[in-house]
ZAMARGU-4260 file (C-alpha; in steps of 0.2 Angstrom, whole numbers, plus 5000, padded with zeros to 4 digits):
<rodrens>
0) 5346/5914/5957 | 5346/5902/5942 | 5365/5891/5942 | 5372/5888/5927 | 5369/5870/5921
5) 5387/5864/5928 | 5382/5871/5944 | 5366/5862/5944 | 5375/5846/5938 | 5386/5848/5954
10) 5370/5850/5966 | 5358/5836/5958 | 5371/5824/5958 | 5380/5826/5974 | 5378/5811/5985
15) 5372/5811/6002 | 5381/5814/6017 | 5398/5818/6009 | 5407/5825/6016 | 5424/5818/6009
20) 5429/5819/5992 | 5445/5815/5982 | 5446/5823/5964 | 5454/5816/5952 | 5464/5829/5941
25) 5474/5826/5924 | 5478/5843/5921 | 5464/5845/5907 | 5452/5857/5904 | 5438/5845/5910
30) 5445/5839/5929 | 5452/5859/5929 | 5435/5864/5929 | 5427/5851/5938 | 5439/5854/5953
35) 5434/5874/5950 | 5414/5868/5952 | 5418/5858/5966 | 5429/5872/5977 | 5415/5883/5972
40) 5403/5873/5983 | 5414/5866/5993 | 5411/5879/6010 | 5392/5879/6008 | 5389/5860/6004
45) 5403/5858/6020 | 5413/5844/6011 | 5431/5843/6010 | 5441/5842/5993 | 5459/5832/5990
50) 5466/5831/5975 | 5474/5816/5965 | 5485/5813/5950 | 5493/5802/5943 | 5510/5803/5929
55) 5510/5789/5917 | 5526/5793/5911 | 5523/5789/5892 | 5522/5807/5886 | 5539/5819/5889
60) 5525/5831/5895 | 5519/5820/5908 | 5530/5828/5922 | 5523/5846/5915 | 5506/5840/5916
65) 5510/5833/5936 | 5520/5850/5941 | 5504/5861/5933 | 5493/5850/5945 | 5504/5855/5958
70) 5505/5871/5957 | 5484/5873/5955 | 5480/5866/5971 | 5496/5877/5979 | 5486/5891/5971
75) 5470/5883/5977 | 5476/5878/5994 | 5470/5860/5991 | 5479/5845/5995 | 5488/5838/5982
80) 5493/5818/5981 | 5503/5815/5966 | 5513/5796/5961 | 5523/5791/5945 | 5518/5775/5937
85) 5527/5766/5920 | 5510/5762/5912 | 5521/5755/5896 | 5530/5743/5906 | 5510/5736/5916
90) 5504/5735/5899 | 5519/5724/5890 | 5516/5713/5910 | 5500/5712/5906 | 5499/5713/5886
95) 5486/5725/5885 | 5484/5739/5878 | 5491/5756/5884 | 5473/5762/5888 | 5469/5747/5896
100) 5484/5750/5905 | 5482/5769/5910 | 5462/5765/5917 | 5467/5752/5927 | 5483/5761/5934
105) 5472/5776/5938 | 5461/5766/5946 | 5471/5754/5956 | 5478/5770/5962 | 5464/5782/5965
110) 5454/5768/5976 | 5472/5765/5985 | 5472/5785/5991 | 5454/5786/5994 | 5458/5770/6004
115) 5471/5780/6013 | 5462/5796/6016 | 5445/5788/6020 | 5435/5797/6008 | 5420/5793/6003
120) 5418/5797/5983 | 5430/5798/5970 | 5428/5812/5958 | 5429/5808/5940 | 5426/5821/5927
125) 5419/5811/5914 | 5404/5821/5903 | 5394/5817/5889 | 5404/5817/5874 | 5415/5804/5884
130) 5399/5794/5886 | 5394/5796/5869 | 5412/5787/5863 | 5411/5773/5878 | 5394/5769/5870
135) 5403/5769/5852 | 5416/5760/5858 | 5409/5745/5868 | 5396/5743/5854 | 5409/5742/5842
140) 5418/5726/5852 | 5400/5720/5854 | 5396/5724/5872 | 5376/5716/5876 | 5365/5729/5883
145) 5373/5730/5900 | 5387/5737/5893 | 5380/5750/5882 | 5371/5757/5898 | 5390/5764/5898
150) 5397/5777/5913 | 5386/5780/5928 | 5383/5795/5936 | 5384/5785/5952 | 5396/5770/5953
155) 5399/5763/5969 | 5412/5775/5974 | 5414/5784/5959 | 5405/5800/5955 | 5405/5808/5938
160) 5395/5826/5940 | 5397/5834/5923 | 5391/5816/5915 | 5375/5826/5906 | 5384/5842/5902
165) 5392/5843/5885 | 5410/5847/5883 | 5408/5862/5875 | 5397/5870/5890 | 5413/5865/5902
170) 5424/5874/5887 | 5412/5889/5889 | 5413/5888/5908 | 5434/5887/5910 | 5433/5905/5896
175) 5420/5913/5907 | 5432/5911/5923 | 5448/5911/5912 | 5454/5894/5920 | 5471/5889/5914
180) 5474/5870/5909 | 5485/5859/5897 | 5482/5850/5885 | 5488/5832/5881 | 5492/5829/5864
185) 5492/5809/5864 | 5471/5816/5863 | 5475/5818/5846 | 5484/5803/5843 | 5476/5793/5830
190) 5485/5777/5835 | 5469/5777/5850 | 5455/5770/5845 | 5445/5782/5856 | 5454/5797/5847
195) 5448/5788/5829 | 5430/5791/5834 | 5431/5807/5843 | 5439/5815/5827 | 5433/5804/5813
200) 5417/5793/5814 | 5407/5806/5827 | 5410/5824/5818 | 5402/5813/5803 | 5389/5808/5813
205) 5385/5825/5822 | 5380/5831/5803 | 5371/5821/5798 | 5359/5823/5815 | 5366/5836/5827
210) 5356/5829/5841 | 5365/5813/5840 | 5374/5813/5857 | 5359/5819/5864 | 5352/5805/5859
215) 5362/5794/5864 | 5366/5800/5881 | 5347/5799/5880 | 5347/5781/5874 | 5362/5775/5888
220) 5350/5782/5903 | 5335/5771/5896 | 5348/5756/5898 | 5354/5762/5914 | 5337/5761/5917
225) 5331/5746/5913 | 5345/5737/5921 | 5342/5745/5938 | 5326/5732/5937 | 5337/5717/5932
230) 5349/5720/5943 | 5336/5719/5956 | 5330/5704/5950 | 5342/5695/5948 | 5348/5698/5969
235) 5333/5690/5971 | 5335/5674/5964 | 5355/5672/5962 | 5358/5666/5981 | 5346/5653/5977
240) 5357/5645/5964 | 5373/5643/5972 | 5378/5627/5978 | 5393/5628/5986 | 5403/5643/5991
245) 5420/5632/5994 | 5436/5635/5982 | 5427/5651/5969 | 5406/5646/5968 | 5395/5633/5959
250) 5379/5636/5954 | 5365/5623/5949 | 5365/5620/5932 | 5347/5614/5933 | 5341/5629/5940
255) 5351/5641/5926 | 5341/5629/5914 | 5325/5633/5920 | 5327/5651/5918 | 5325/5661/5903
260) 5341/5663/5892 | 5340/5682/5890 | 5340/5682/5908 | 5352/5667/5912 | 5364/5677/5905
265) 5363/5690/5917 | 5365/5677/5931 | 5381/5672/5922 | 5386/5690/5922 | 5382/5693/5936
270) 5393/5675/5942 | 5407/5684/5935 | 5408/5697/5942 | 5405/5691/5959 | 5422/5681/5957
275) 5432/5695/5948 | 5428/5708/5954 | 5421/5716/5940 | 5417/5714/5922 | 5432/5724/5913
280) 5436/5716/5898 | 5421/5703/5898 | 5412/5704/5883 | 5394/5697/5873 | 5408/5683/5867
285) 5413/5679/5883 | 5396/5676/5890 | 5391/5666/5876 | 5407/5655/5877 | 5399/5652/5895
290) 5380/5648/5889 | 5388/5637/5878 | 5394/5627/5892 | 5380/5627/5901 | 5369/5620/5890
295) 5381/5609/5879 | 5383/5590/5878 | 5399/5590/5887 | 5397/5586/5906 | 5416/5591/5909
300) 5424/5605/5901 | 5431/5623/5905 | 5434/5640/5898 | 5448/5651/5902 | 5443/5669/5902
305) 5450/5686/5904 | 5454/5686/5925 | 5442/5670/5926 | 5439/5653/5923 | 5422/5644/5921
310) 5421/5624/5922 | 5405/5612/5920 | 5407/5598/5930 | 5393/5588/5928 | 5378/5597/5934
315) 5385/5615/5942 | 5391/5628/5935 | 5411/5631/5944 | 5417/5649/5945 | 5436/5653/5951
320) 5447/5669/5947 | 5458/5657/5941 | 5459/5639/5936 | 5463/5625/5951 | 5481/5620/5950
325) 5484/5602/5943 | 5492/5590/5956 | 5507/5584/5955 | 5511/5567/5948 | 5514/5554/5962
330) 5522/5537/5961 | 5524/5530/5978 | 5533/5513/5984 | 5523/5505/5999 | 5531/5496/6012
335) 5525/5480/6018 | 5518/5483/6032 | 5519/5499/6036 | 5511/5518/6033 | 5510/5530/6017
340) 5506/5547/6018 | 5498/5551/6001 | 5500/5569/5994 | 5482/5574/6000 | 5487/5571/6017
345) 5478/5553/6020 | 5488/5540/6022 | 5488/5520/6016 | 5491/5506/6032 | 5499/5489/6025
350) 5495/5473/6036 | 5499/5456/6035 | 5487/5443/6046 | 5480/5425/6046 | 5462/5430/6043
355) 5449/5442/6033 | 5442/5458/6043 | 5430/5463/6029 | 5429/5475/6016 | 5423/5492/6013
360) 5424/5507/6002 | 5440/5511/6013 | 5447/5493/6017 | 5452/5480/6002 | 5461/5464/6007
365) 5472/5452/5997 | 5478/5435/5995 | 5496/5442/5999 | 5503/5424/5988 | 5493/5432/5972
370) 5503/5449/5973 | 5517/5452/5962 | 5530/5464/5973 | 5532/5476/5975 | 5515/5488/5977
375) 5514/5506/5972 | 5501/5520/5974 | 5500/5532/5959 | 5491/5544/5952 | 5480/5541/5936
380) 5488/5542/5918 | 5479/5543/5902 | 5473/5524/5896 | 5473/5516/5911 | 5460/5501/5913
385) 5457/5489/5927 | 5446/5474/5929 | 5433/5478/5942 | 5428/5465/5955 | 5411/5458/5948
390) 5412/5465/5931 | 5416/5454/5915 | 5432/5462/5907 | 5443/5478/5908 | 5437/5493/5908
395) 5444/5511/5904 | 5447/5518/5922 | 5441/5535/5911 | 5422/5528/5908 | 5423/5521/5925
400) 5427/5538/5934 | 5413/5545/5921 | 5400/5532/5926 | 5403/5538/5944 | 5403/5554/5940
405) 5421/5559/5947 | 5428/5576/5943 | 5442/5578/5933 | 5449/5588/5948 | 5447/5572/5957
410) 5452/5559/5948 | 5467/5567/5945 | 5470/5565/5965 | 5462/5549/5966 | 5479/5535/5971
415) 5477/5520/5963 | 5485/5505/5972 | 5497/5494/5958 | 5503/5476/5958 | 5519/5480/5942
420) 5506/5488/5931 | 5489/5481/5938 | 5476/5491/5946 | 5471/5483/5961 | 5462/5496/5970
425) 5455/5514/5964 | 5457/5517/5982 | 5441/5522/5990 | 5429/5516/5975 | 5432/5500/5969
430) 5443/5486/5971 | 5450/5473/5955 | 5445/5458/5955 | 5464/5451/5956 | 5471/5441/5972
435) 5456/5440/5981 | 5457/5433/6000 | 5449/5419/6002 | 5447/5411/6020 | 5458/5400/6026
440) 5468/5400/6012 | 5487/5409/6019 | 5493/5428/6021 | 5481/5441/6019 | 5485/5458/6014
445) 5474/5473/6021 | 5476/5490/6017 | 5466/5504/6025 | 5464/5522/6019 | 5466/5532/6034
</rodrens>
């Protein structure tokens, strides 16, 4: 016997070896009869069903919409997990809009009870006239064509069986088996900008061609598509361009150069979402922002982006979830002789003898009658100069860190040993060339970084 085309969705679709599901259920004609298909087949496909929903508290129905859920799986005999969240309070948190909010409460807590009840897909029952406005929607905020590939039917855990039918056929199927359901009414609130297209801009655009969502459900498959092939190509280069995996991830900026720019950007996606998690609220913008930084004249500079930062420092490419806390100021008073414990942990040894040891990177020694008392180590402030031992003049400690190449990161950490306002020593890199020992000429002050 010939299944209707849900049915046949439901079969296609279903992944292998599941045997596990959770469902999530608003209450809505869509998850009502998604949970209906799925209970339908539930026996001879031998999977298990559980049943999730979550109350966002912002409509004075809500609690209506939670108790209907209840009572269906009761009816049902389905196990039914059901949490309140205030999604107006996580969205003035974390200023963004209710929607924004909503999605990522739902998801937070669908992932959490899948989590708990070790299933193995999560039951969504997105269908194509939600894909047609995701695809409306992300092209309007200028998504690149990654993001117009839209829903999935397949998403790491996420399965969505009814995303090729039309919701008029699910409409058709909940009348047939005179299913019961409520309807929210903020889907008719035109203060959504998903509600503006689904009862404004797409009715319009449905007469003009009524085969438009068909084509573009069409058109998102073909993106889906072509990604699946870039995806795969770039797991096979992006190991290759990371240089170190310490604090976030750098990748070479020579090697991003070399590559094409239509698919160094996908690399940069792809750089993001490694160290986020995902690529909500990353957009064509964002991206650019970060080719920008690539392939600018700046050797140091950074971006703040939504749940990410990106830095260039010199020639990598630095990716954290979020930006690297500044130190703190230091300004430290060394006794003479004795030990310093600097805020990194090493420490600065002080000692007076009769005769010179050497130098080194690590080791500076003075002649202790050319010091002006007392000595401080310090961090570095904005202006500073020092005269460098064999270079005519003064130089800005800034163009000196630059010709070395020192990371902003590091220079901020980097002590600097001071006679009342003189630079002696950018410890570990250069000394001044102030109070230099001479032999056989008095005290000489050594100090070692440990």
């Amino acid at each position: 016997m010939k299944l209707s085309p849900l049915k046949q969705s439901i079969t296609d679709t279903i992944p292998p070896e599941t045997s596990r599901v959770l469902v999530a259920v608003s209450g809505g004609v869509d998850s009502v009869v998604l949970l209906h298909l799925l209970l339908s087949f539930a026996k001879s496909l031998k999977f298990s069903l559980q049943v999730a929903h979550l109350d966002h508290q912002i409509r004075p129905t809500s609690a209506t919409d939670a108790a209907f859920v209840a009572d269906l799986c009761a009816q049902w005999d389905l196990p039914c997990h059901i949490e309140l969240c205030d999604v107006l309070a996580l969205a003035e948190q974390d200023k963004i809009s209710l929607e924004m909010a909503g999605r990522n409460a739902r998801r937070e807590f669908l992932r959490r009870i899948a989590g708990q009840l070790d299933t193995q897909q999560i039951v969504l029952a997105h269908h194509r006239d939600d894909q047609v406005e995701t695809f409306m929607l992300r092209l309007l905020r200028g998504s690149g064509q990654s993001g117009l590939a839209a829903m999935r039917v397949h998403q790491d855990v996420w399965w969505r069986p009814l995303l090729n039918c039309s919701r008029e056929q699910i409409l058709d199927y909940a009348r047939q088996h005179k299913l019961s359901w409520v309807e929210d009414k903020s889907n008719r609130d035109p203060a959504f900008l998903r509600n503006q297209f689904r009862h404004q801009l797409l009715p319009q655009l449905r007469e003009i061609n009524p085969r438009f969502d068909h084509h573009i459900a069409r058109l998102t498959q073909q993106f889906q598509f072509e990604e699946n092939y870039w995806q795969e190509q770039v797991e096979q280069i992006f190991a290759d361009l990371i240089v170190s995996t310490n604090d976030g991830f750098r990748l070479s900026r020579p090697l991003l150069l070399e590559q094409h720019p239509a698919f160094r950007l996908r690399l940069l996606r792809e750089a993001l979402c490694q160290v986020r998690g995902d690529l909500q609220r990353i957009e064509a913008v964002h991206l650019q922002a970060v080719e920008n930084l690539l392939t600018g004249q700046r050797s140091q500079a950074q971006l703040d982006l939504p749940d990410s930062w990106v830095a260039r420092r010199y020639e990598t490419l630095w990716f954290r979830a979020s930006a690297p806390e500044s130190p703190e100021p230091f300004d430290l008073l060394l006794d003479i002789p004795g030990e310093l414990e600097l805020p990194d942990g090493r420490v600065l040894r002080v000692t007076l003898q009769d005769e010179q040891e050497g130098e080194s990177l690590n080791v500076v020694e003075f002649a202790f009658t050319g010091l002006q008392l007392p000595l401080r180590a310090r961090n570095w402030r904005a202006g500073d100069r020092f005269e460098p031992q064999g270079v005519a003049g003064q130089k800005k400690l800034k163009h000196f860190f630059a010709d070395k190449r020192i990371e902003l990161e590091e220079r901020l950490k980097t002590p600097l040993l001071v006679s009342e306002g003189e630079i002696l020593w950018v410890v570990g890199m250069r000394r001044s060339c102030h109070a230099v020992a001479e032999r056989d000429r008095g005290t000489i002050l050594r100090v070692e970084l440990l």
